[in-house]
ZAMARGU-4260 file (C-alpha; in steps of 0.2 Angstrom, whole numbers, plus 5000, padded with zeros to 4 digits):
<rodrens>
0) 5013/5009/4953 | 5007/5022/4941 | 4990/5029/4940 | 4979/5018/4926 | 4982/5024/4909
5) 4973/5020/4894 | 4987/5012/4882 | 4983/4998/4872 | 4997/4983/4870 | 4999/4967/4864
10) 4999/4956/4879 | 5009/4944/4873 | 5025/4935/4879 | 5039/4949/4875 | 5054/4945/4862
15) 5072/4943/4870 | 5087/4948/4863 | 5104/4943/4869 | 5111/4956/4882 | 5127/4953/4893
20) 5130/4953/4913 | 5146/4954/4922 | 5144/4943/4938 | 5155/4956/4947 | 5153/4972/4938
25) 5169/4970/4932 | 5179/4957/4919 | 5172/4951/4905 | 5154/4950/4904 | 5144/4934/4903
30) 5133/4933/4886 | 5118/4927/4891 | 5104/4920/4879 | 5085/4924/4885 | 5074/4912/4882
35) 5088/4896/4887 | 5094/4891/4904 | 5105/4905/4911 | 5124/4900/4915 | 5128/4892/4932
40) 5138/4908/4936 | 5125/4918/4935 | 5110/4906/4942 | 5124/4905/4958 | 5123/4924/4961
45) 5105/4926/4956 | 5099/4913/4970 | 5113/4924/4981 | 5103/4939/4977 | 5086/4932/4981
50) 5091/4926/4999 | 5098/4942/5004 | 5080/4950/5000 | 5075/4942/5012 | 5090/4939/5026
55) 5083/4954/5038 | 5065/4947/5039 | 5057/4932/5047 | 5051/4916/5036 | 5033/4916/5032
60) 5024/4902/5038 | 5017/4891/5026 | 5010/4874/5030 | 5021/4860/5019 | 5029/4873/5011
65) 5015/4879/5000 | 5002/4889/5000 | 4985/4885/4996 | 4981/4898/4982 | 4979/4894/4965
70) 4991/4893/4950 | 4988/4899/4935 | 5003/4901/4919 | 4999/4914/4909 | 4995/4905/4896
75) 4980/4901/4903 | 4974/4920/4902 | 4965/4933/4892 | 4974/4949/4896 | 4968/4964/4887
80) 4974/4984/4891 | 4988/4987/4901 | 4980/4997/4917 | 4998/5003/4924 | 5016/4999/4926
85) 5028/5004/4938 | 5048/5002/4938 | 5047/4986/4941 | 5031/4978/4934 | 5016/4981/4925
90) 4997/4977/4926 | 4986/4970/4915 | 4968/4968/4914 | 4963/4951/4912 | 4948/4947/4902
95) 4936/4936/4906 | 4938/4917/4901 | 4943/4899/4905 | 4955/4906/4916 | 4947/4919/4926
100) 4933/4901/4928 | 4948/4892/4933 | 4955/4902/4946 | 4936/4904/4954 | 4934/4887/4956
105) 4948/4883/4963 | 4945/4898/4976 | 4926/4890/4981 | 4936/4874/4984 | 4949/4882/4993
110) 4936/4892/5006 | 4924/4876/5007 | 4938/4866/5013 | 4942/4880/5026 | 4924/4882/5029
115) 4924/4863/5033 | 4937/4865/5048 | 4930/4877/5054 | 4913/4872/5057 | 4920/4858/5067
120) 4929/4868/5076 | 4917/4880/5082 | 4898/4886/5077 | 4898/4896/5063 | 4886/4910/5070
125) 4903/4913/5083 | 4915/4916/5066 | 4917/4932/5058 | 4922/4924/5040 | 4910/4927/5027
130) 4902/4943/5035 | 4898/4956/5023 | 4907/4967/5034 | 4923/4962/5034 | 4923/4958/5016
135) 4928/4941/5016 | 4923/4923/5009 | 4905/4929/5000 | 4901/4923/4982 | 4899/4940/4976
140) 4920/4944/4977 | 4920/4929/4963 | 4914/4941/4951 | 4925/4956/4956 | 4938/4960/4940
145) 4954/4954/4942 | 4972/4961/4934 | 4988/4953/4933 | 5004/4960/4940 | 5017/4953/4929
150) 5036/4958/4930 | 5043/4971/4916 | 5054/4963/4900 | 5068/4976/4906 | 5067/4967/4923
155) 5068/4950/4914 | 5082/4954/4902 | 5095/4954/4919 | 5095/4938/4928 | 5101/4947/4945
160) 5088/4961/4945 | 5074/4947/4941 | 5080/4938/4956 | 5078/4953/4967 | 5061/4959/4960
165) 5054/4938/4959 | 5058/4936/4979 | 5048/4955/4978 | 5033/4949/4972 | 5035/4929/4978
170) 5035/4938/4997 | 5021/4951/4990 | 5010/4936/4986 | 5013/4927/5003 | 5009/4942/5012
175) 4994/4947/5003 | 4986/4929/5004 | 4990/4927/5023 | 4984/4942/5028 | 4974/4951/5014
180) 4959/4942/5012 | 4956/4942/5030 | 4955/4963/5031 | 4941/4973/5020 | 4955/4988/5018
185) 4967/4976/5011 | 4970/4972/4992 | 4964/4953/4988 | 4973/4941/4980 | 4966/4927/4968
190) 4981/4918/4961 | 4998/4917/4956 | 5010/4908/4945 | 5018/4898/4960 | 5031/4897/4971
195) 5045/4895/4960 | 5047/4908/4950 | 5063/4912/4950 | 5069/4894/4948 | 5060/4894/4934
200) 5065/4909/4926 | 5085/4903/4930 | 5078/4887/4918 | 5073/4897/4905 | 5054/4901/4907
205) 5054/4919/4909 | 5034/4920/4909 | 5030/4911/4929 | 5032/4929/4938 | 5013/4937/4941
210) 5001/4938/4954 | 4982/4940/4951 | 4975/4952/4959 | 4957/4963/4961 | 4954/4979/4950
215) 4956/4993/4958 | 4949/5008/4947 | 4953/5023/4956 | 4969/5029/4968 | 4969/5039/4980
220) 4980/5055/4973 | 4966/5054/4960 | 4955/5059/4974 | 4965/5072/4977 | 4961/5082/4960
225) 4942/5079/4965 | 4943/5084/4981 | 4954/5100/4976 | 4939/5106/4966 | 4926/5103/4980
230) 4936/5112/4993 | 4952/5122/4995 | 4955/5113/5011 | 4947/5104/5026 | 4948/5118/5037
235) 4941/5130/5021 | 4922/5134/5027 | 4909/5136/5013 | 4895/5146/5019 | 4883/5142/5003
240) 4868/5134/5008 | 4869/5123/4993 | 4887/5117/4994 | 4885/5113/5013 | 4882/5096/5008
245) 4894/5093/4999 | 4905/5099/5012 | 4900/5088/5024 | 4898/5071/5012 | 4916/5076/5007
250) 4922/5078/5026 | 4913/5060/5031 | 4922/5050/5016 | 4938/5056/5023 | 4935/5050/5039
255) 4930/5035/5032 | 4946/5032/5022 | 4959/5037/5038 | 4949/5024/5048 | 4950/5011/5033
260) 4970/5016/5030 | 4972/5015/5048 | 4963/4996/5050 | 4971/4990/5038 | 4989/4997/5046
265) 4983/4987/5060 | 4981/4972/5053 | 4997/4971/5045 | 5008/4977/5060 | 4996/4963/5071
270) 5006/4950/5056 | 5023/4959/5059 | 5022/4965/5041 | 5030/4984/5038 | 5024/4992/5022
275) 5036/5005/5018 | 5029/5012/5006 | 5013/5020/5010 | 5007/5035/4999 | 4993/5042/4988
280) 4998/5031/4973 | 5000/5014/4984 | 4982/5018/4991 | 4967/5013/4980 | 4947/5010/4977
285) 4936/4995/4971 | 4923/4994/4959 | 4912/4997/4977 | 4921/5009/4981 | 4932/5002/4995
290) 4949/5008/5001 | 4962/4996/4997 | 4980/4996/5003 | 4990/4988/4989 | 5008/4987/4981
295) 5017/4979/4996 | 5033/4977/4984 | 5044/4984/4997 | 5035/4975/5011 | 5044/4965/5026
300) 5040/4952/5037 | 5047/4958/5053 | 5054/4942/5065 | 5044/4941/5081 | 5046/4956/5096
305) 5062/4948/5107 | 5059/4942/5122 | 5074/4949/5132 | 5065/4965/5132 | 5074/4974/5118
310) 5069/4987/5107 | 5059/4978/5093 | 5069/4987/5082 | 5079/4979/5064 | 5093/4983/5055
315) 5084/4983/5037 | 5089/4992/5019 | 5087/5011/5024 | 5084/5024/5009 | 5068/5015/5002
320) 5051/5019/4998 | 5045/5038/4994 | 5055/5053/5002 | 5041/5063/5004 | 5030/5049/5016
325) 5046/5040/5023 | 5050/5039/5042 | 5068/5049/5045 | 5075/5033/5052 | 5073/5023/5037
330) 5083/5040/5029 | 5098/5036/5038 | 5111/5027/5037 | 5112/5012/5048 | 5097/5016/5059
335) 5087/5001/5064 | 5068/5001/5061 | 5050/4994/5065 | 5030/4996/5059 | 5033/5013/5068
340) 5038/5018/5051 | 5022/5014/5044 | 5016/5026/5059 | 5025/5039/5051 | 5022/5039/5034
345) 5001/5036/5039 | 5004/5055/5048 | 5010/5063/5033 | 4997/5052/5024 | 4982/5060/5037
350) 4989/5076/5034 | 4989/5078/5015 | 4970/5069/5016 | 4964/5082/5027 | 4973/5096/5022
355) 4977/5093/5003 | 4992/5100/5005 | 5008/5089/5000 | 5023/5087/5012 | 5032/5103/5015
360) 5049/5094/5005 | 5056/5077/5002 | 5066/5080/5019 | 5058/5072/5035 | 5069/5085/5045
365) 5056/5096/5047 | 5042/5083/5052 | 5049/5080/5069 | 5048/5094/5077 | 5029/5086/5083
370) 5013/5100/5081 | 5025/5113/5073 | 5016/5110/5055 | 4998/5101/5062 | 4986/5116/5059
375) 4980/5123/5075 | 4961/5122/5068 | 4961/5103/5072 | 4955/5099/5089 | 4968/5097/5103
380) 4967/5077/5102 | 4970/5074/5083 | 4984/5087/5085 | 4989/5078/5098 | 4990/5060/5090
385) 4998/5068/5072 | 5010/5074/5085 | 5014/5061/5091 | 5014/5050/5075 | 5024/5062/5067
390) 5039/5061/5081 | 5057/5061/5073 | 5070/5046/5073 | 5075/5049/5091 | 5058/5045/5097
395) 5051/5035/5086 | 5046/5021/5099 | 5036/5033/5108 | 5024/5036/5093 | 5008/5026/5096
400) 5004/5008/5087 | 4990/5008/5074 | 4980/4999/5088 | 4980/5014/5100 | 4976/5025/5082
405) 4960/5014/5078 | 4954/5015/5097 | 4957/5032/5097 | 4947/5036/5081 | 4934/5024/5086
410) 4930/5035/5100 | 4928/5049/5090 | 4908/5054/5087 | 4900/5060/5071 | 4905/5076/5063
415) 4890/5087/5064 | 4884/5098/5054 | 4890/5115/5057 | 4881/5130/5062 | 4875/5142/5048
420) 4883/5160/5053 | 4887/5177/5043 | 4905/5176/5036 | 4917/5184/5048 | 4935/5188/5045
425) 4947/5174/5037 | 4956/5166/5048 | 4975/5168/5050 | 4986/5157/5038 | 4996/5144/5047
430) 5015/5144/5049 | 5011/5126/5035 | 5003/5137/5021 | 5019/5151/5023 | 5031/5136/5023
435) 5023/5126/5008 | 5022/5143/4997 | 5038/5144/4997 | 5041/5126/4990 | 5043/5127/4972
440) 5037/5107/4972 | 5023/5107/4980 | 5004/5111/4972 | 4998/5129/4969 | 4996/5141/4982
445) 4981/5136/4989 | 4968/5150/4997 | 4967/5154/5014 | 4954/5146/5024 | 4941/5158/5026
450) 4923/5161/5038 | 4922/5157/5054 | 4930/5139/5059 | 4917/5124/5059 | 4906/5121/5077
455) 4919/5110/5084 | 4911/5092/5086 | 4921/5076/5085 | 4940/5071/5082 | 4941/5081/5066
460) 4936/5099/5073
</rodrens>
């Protein structure tokens, strides 16, 4: 999704005028009426549409078919500015009112009937739900502000594109309840408007297609801008005594937000779920300043790893997500895929956070050639694990899993304050900033790293 603008708007169910759908591109077109049934032609082919969405992916598990999240109709809610919209769907904030009680309720009632099970199962001193530290199950994420993510009236003027989009978010809203709330880096979910929404929508109620979701304030190409005005780059070494600080609180939040990005990559790939679409604008902030992974739109439950000892690998829709943080495999035609993808995009992802310096181009060609654009001031071992994240289609099974990423960076010691020295020569430009120069997409010419490099201590240096 966008970044949050401030646009006011009427949040209120949108108008529908007829509009025409061929069922085969071709012929003469049905006329459908919004705001009535839609013709059984074209309910056929939108329920075609919707299973195919999901026809390379594994069903997710849901015990007696339902999952136990509240409902909500939008009806029921406040909505006040819109925060964003996307191609596909837009966010509202959602103001505070019987619904927003509603849905709270229901989530206490919800956790103390898991609560319950599990205290008979085990002690709860030997459970890590409800610790602060993971971000789960406390009273005080209650009273965290919500949005609603609601489906665009363009999307909902063609039944077919609905369908696609609906199956979009019903999986999205699955995914995110399964797995989210369990996983601090992970964006939560408090309701939705049920199951059946396309079903719904296909008898005339175009309004049951939105999640509730927390309020993120802040994402993280928005960080960016920040961070560009702090610091040229991460290998760039200010020699001010009354910027070092600054320098260093910088350099620790980034660490912290590659650990968080790559947790919560963990976490998803431990539930076979691909994102596909990691990048700056899919990667957000909480009130408390949290990093959240969110938008898992283009999301996908991968079936279980075979047990014949194949290759893990999926024949999947290739050509989506972002060209600039997209794997080269998912670029090409016919190649089969895996959470390796993920691997690839968190790389570029890495890269850009530490350097803040966008992706050479929007083709991955260049990427796979391992260290060639990893700057040769990191130390040996992160340029050793961006190497090997960063490995083309060919060899994509041989980049590491998220696991052996969060092992590895949980080995890594604090970054310490470097050494106060007289400013030497600058240091030589990188084959990277020669490259991106000549990329007439990519940000302003950024300064050359200058001083003597940082005491080498820890993974970053």
């Amino acid at each position: 999704m966008k970044s949050p603008v401030n646009k006011q708007v009427k949040p209120s169910s949108p108008s529908y005028t007829t509009s025409t759908i061929s069922p085969n591109n071709k012929g003469t077109p049905y006329v459908y009426k919004k705001g009535g049934p839609v013709p059984p032609a074209i309910a056929a082919r939108a329920k075609q549409v919707a299973e195919s969405r999901s026809k390379t992916t594994t069903s997710i598990p849901i015990a007696d078919g339902q999952l136990e999240l509240p409902q909500v109709a939008l009806s029921e809610l406040k909505l006040g500015k819109l925060l964003g919209h996307g191609s596909y769907s837009s966010a509202y904030e959602i103001k505070e009112g019987k619904g927003i009680s509603f849905i709270n309720k229901q989530r206490n009632r919800i956790k103390m009937k898991h609560n319950s099970h599990k205290n008979n199962a085990s002690s709860p001193t030997n459970s890590s739900h409800g610790s602060p530290t993971n971000g789960t199950n406390n009273n005080h994420q209650n009273h965290k502000k919500q949005i609603l993510k609601q489906l665009s009236p363009k999307v909902k003027e063609n039944p077919l594109l609905f369908a696609a989009c609906a199956a979009d978010l019903i999986q999205e809203g699955q995914i995110l309840h399964l797995i989210g709330t369990a996983q601090p880096n992970i964006i939560d979910i408090y309701a939705w408007s049920g199951p059946n929404m396309i079903s719904d929508y296909l008898q005339g109620n175009p309004d049951n297609c939105s999640l509730v979701l927390e309020l993120l304030v802040k994402t993280l190409d928005k960080k960016f801008e920040s961070w560009q005005l702090a610091s040229t780059s991460m290998w760039y070494y200010v020699y001010e005594e009354t910027t070092q600080p600054e320098y260093l609180k910088i350099l620790a939040e980034k660490c912290r937000y590659i650990l968080g990005m790559a947790r919560a990559l963990e976490h998803l790939h431990q539930h076979r779920v691909l994102h596909r679409d990691l990048k700056p604008a899919n990667i957000g902030f909480n009130q408390e300043g949290v990093l959240k992974v969110f938008d898992f739109d283009l999301a996908r439950v991968l079936p279980p790893p075979p047990t014949d000892g194949g290759d893990d690998l999926f024949q999947m829709t290739n050509n989506v997500g972002s060209p600039r943080y997209m794997a080269p495999e998912i670029k090409l035609k016919d190649q089969k895929y895996n959470c390796s993808a993920d691997v690839y995009s968190f790389g570029i992802l890495v890269y850009q956070l530490l350097t803040l310096e966008v992706p050479i181009s929007t083709t991955v060609r260049d990427w796979s050639t391992e260290n060639k654009y990893i700057p040769t001031e990191w130390s040996k071992e992160l340029r050793h694990v961006m190497g090997d994240c960063l490995k083309g289609a060919d060899h994509l099974l041989e980049r590491p899993t998220m696991a052996k990423i969060v092992e590895e960076l949980d080995k890594c010691p604090t970054v310490k304050q470097p050494k106060r020295t007289t400013p030497t020569k600058a240091a030589p430009k990188t084959e990277l900033a020669e490259t991106t120069n000549t990329n007439s997409n990519s940000n302003p010419t950024h300064a050359k790293p200058i001083g003597p490099e940082p005491e080498k201590k820890g993974w970053l240096w």
